[in-house]
Residue frames as qw, qx, qy, qz and C-alpha x, y, z in Angstrom:
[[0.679, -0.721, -0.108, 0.081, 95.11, 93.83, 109.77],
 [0.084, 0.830, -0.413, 0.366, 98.21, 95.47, 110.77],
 [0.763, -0.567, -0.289, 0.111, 100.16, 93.76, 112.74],
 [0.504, 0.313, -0.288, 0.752, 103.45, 96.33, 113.19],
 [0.467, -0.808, 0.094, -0.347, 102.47, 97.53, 117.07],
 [0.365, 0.533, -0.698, 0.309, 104.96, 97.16, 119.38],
 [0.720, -0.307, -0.622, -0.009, 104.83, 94.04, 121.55],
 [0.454, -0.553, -0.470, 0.517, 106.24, 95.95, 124.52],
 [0.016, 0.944, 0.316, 0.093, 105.84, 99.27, 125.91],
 [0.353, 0.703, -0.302, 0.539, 108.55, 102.21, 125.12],
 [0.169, -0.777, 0.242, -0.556, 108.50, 102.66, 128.68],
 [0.950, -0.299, 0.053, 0.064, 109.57, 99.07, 130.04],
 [0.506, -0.710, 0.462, 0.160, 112.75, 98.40, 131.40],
 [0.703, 0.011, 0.681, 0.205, 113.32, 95.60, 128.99],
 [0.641, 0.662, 0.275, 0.275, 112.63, 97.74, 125.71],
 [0.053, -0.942, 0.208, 0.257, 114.94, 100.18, 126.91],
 [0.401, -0.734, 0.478, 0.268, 117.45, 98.05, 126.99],
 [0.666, 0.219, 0.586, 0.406, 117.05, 96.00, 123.76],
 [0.329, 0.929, 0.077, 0.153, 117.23, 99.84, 122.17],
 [0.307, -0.862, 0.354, 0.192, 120.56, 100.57, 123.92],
 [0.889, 0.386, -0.203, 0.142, 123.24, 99.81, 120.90],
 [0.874, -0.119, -0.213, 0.420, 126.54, 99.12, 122.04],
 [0.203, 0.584, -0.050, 0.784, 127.70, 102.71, 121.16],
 [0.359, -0.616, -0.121, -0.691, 125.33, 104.20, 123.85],
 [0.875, -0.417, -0.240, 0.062, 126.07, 101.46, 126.40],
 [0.661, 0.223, -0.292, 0.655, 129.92, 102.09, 126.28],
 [0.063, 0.652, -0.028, 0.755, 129.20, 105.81, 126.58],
 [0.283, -0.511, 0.284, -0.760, 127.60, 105.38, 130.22],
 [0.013, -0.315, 0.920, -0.234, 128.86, 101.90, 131.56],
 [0.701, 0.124, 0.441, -0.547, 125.47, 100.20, 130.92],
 [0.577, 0.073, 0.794, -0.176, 124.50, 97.45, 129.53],
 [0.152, 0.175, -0.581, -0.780, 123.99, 96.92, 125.51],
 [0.624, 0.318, -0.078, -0.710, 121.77, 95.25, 123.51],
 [0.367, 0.440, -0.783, -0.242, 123.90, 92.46, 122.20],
 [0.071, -0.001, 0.976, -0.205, 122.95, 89.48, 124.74],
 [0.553, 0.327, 0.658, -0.393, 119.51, 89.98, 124.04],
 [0.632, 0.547, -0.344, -0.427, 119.57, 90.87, 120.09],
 [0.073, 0.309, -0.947, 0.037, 121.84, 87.05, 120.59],
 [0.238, 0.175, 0.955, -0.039, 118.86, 85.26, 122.21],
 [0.524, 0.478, 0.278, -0.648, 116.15, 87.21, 119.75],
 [0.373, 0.460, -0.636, -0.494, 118.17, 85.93, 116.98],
 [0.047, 0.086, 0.988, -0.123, 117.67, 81.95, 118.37],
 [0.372, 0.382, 0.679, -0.505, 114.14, 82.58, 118.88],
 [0.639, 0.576, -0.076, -0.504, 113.17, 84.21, 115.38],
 [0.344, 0.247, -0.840, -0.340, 115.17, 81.13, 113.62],
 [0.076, -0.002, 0.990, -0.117, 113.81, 78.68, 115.61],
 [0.328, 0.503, 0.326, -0.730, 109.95, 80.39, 114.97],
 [0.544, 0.393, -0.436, -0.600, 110.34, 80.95, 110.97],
 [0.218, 0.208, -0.914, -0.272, 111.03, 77.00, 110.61],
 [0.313, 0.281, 0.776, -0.470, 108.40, 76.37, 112.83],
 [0.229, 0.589, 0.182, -0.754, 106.15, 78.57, 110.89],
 [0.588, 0.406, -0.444, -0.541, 106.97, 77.56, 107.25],
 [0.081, -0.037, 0.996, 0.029, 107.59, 73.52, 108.43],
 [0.212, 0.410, 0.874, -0.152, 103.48, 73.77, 108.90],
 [0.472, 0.664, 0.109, -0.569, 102.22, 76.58, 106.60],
 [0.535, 0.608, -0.427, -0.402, 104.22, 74.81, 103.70],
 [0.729, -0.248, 0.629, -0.105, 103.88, 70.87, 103.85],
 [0.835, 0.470, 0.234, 0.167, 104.87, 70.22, 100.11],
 [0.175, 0.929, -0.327, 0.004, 107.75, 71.99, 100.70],
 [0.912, -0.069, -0.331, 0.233, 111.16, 70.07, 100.57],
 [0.675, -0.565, -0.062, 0.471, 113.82, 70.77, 103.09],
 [0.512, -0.206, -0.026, 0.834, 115.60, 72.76, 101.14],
 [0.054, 0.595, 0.303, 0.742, 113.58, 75.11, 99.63],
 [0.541, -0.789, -0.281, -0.079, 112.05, 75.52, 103.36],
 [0.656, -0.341, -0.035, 0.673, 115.94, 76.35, 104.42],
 [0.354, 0.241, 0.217, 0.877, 116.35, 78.78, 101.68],
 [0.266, -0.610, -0.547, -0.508, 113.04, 80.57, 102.73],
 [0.486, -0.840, -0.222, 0.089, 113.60, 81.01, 106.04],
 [0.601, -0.208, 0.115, 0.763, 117.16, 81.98, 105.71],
 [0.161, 0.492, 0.372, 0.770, 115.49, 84.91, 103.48],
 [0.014, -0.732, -0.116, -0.671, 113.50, 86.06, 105.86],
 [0.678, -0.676, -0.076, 0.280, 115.57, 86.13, 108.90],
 [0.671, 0.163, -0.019, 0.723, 118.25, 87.78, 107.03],
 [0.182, -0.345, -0.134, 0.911, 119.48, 91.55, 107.83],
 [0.070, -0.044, -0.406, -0.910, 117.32, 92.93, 105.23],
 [0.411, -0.451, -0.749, -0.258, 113.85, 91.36, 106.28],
 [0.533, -0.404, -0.535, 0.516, 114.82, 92.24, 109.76],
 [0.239, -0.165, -0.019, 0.957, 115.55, 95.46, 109.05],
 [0.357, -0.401, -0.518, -0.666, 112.00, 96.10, 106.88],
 [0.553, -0.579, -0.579, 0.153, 110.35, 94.68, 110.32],
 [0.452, -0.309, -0.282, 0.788, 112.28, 97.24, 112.28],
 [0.083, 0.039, 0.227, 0.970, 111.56, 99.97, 109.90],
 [0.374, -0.516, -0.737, -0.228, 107.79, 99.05, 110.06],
 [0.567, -0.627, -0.480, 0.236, 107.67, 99.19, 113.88],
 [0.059, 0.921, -0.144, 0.358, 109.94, 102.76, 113.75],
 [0.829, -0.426, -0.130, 0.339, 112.23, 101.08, 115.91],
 [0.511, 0.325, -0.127, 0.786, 114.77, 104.39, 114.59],
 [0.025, 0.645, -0.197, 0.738, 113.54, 106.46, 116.15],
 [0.866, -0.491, -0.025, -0.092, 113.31, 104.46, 119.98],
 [0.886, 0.168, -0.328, 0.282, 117.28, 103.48, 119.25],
 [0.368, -0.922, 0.089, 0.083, 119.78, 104.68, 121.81],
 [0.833, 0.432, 0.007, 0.347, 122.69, 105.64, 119.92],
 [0.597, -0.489, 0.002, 0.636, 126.06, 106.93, 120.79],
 [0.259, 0.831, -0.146, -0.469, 127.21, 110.40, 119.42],
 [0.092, -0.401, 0.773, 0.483, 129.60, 108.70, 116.55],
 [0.202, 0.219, 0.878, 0.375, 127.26, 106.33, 115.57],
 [0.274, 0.781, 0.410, -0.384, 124.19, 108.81, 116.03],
 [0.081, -0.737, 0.270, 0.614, 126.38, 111.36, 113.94],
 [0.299, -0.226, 0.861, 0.343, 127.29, 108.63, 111.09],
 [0.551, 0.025, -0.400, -0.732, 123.92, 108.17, 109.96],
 [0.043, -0.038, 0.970, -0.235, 123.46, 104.69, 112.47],
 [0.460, 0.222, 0.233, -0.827, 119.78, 105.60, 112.56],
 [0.782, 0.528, -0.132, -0.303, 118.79, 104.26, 109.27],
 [0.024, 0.267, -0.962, -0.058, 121.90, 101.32, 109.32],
 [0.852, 0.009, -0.421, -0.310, 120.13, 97.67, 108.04],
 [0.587, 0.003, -0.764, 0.269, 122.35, 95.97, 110.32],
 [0.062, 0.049, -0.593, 0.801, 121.75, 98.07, 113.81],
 [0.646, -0.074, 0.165, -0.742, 117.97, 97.94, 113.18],
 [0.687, 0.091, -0.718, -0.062, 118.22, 94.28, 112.10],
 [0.403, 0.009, -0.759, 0.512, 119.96, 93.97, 115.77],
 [0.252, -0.165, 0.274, -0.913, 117.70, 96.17, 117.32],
 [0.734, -0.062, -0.007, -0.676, 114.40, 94.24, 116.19],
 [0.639, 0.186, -0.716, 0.210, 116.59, 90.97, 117.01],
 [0.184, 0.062, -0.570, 0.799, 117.10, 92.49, 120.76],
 [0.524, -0.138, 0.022, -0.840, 113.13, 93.26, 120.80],
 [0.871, -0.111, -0.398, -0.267, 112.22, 89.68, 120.55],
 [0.589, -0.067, -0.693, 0.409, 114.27, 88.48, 122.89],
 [0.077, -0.222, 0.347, -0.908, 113.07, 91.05, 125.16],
 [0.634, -0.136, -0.216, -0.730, 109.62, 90.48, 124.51],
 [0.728, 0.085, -0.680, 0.029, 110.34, 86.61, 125.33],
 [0.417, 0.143, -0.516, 0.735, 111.95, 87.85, 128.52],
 [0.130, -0.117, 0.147, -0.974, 109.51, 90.27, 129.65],
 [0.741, -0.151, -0.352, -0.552, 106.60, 87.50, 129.30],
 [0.555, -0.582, 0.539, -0.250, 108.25, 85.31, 131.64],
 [0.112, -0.342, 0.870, 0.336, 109.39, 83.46, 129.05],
 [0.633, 0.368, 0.542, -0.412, 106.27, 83.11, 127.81],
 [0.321, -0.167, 0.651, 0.667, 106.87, 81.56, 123.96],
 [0.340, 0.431, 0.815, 0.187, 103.55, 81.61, 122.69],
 [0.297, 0.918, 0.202, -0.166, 102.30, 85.28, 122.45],
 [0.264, -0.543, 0.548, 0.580, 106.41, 85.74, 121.03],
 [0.371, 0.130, 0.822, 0.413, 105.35, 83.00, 118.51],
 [0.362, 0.713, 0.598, -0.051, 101.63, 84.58, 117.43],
 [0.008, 0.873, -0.042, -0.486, 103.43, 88.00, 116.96],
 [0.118, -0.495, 0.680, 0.528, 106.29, 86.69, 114.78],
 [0.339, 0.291, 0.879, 0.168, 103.93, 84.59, 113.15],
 [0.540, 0.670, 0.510, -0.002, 102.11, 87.25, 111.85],
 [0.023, -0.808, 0.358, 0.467, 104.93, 89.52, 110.82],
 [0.280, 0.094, 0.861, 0.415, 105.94, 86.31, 108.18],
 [0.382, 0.658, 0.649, -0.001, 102.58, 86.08, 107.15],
 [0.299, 0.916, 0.077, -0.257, 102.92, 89.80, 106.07],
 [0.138, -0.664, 0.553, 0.484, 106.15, 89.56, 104.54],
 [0.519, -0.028, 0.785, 0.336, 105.27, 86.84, 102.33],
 [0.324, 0.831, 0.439, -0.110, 101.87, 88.38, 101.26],
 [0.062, -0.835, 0.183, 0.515, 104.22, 91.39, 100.68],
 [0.375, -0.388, 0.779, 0.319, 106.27, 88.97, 98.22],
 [0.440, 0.323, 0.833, 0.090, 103.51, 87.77, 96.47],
 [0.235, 0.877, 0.321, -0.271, 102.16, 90.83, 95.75],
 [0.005, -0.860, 0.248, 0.446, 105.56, 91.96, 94.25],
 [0.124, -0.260, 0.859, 0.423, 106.13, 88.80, 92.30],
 [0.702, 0.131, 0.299, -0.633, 103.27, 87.99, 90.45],
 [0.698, 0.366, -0.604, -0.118, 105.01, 85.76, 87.84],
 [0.629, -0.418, 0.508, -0.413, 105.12, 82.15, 89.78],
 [0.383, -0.139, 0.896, 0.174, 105.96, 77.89, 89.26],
 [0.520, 0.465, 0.716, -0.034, 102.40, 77.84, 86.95],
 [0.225, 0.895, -0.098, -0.373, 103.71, 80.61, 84.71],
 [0.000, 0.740, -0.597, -0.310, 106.75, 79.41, 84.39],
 [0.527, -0.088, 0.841, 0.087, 105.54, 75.96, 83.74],
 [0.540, 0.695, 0.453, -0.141, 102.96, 76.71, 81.04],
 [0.179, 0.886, -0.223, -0.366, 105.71, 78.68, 79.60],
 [0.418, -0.170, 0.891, 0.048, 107.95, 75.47, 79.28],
 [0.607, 0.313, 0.718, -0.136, 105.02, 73.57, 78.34],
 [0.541, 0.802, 0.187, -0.169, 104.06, 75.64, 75.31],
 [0.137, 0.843, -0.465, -0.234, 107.54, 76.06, 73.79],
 [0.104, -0.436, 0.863, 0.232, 108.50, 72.49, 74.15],
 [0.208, 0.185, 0.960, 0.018, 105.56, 70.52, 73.79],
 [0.131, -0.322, -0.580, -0.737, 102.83, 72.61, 72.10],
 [0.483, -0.512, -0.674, -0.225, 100.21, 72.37, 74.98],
 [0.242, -0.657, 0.171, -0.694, 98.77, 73.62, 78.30],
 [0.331, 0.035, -0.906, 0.260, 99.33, 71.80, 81.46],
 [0.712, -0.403, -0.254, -0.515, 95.76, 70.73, 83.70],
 [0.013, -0.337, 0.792, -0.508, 95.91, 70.16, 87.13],
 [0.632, -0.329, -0.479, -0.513, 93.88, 67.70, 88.71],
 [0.489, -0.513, 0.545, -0.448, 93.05, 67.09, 92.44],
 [0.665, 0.106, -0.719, -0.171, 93.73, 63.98, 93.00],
 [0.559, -0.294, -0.717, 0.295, 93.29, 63.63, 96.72],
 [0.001, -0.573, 0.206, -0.793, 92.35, 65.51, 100.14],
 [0.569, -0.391, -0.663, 0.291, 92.36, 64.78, 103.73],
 [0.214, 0.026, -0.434, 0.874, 91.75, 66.59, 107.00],
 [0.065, 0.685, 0.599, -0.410, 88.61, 68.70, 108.42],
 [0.578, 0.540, 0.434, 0.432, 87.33, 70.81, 106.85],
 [0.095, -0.995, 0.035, 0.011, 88.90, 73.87, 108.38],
 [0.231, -0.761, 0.585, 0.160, 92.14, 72.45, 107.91],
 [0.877, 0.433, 0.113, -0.174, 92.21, 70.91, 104.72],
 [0.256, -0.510, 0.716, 0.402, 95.44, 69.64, 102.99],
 [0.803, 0.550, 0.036, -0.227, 94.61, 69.09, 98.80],
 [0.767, 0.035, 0.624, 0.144, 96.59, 66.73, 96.71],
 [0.558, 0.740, 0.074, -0.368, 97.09, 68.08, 93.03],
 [0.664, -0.040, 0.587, 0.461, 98.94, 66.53, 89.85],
 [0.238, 0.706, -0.298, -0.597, 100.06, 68.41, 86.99],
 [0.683, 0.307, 0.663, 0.001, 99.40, 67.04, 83.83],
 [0.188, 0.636, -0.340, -0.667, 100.73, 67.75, 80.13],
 [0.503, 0.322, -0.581, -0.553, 99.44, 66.41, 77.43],
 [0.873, -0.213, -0.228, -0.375, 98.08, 63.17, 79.66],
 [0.776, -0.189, -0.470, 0.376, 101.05, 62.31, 81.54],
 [0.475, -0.878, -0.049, 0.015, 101.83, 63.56, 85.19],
 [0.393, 0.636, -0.349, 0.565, 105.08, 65.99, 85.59],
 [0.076, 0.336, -0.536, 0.771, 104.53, 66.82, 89.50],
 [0.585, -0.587, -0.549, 0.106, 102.56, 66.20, 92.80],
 [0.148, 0.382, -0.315, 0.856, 102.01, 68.77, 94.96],
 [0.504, -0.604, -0.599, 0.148, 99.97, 69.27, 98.29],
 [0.109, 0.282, -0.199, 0.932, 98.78, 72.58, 100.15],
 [0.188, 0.306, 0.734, -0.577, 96.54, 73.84, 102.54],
 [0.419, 0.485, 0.138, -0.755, 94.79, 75.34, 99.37],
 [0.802, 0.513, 0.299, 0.069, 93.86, 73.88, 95.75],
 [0.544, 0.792, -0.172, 0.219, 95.98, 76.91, 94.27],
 [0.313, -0.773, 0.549, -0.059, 99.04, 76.22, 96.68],
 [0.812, 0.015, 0.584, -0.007, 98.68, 72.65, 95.93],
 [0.577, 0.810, 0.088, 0.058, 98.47, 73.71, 92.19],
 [0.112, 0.915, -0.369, 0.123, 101.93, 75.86, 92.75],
 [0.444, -0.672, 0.592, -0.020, 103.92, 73.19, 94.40],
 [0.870, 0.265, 0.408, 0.078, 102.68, 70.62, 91.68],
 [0.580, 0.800, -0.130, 0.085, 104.24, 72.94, 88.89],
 [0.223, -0.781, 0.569, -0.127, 107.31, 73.49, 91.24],
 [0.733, -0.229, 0.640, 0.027, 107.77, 69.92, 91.36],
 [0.839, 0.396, 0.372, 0.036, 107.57, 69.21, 87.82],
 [0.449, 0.828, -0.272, 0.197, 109.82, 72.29, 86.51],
 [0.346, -0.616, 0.704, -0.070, 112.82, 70.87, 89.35],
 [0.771, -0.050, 0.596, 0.218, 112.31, 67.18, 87.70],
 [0.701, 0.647, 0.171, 0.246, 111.95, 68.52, 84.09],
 [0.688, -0.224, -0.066, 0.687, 115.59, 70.46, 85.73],
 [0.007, -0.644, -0.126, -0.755, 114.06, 74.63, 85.55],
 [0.459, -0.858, -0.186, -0.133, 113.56, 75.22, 88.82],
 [0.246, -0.921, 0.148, -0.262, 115.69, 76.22, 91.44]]
C-alpha cells in the first residue's frame, strides 16, 4: 500500500500556505510557513513516540529516543517530502528559487513539517486521521530500513557467540499474553544453556531480535 497521497488538497487555503517559504512570503507581505512548519514539528515528535512507545514494548527508553530522533530528523523529513513531491507545490522566492531551494533537505523538511500542522488545522484539529497518516509514513520508513539493513542483533549475536564460545545461540519462548490479534511473545536467548537476554514483541521474531539486543548490550556490543 502506498501511503505518500497528499492529506490535503493543492487547492486548500491551508496547503497553500504551509507551501509558502519565507522567501515567497517576504516577497508579497503574506504570511510564511514557519508558524505552522513550528506546530507540525510538535505534532510529528509527539506522534513518532507515540508510535514506537506501542509498536516497540521491549524497547528501553533510550534506544526508543534515539529512534525517533532518527526519524524526525531533516533527512527522514525530507525523504517524506520528496515522496509526496512536495518540490514541486513549494512557493519559493526568486533567490531561493534561483539557488537551487527546490531540492534543499532543510526547506522540504520545513515544508512537510508545515503540511502536518496544516493538515491538523484544516481537520479542526482533528488528531486522529493526522495520527493514522503519520503512522503509516513510519511504518514505511522502517520497512524501508529493514530492507536496507539486513544484517541485525541475531547476526551479530551468533557472530559473538561463535568466536567466543564455540556455539549457536537458541531462543526459546518462554511466555505470551494478550488476544490473539494482539499478541505480545516473551523470548530468552540461550548459549550453550545459560540465558544472555529477554526480549518481548508483538512477534516471535521481534521478540527473538530484542532478546539478542539485550544480551549483546549486557555482554557490552551493542549500542
Amino acid at each position: 500500500m502506498n501511503p505518500f497521497n497528499l492529506p490535503i488538497p493543492i487547492d486548500d487555503p491551508w496547503f497553500r500556505q504551509a507551501m509558502a517559504h519565507k522567501s515567497y512570503a517576504y516577497e508579497r507581505g503574506e504570511e510564511s510557513n514557519e508558524r505552522l512548519e513550528f506546530l507540525g514539528d510538535a505534532i510529528l515528535t509527539f506522534l513518532c513516540g507515540e508510535f514506537l512507545y506501542h509498536r516497540y514494548p521491549e524497547y528501553t527508553e533510550g534506544e526508543l529516543t534515539n529512534l525517533r530522533a532518527s526519524l524526525v530528523d531533516r533527512h527522514q523529513l525530507a525523504e517524506f517530502a520528496h515522496q509526496l513531491h512536495l518540490n514541486q507545490y513549494i512557493y519559493l522566492g526568486k533567490s531561493v528559487e534561483n539557488s537551487g531551494g527546490r531540492d534543499n533537505p532543510r526547506l522540504l523538511s520545513s515544508a512537510f513539517e508545515a503540511l502536518i500542522g496544516a493538515y491538523f488545522l484544516a481537520g479542526d484539529r482533528d488528531l486522529e486521521p493526522v495520527r493514522n497518516y503519520i503512522n503509516s509514513l513510519f511504518t514505511w520508513a522502517l520497512n524501508q530500513r529493514q530492507e536496507a539493513e539486513p544484517a541485525n542483533a541475531k547476526s551479530d549475536l551468533q557472530a559473538w557467540a561463535l568466536a567466543e564460545i564455540g556455539q549457536i545461540p537458541t531462543y526459546q519462548l518462554v511466555g505470551q499474553s494478550g488476544p490473539d490479534h494482539e499478541k505480545t511473545f516473551v523470548v530468552e536467548v540461550r548459549i550453550q544453556g545459560k540465558t544472555y537476554g529477554r526480549g518481548q514483541g508483538r512477534r516471535k521474531q521481534d521478540a527473538e531480535k530484542a532478546a539478542a539486543r539485550a544480551a549483546l548490550q549486557q555482554l557490552g556490543q551493542g549500542e
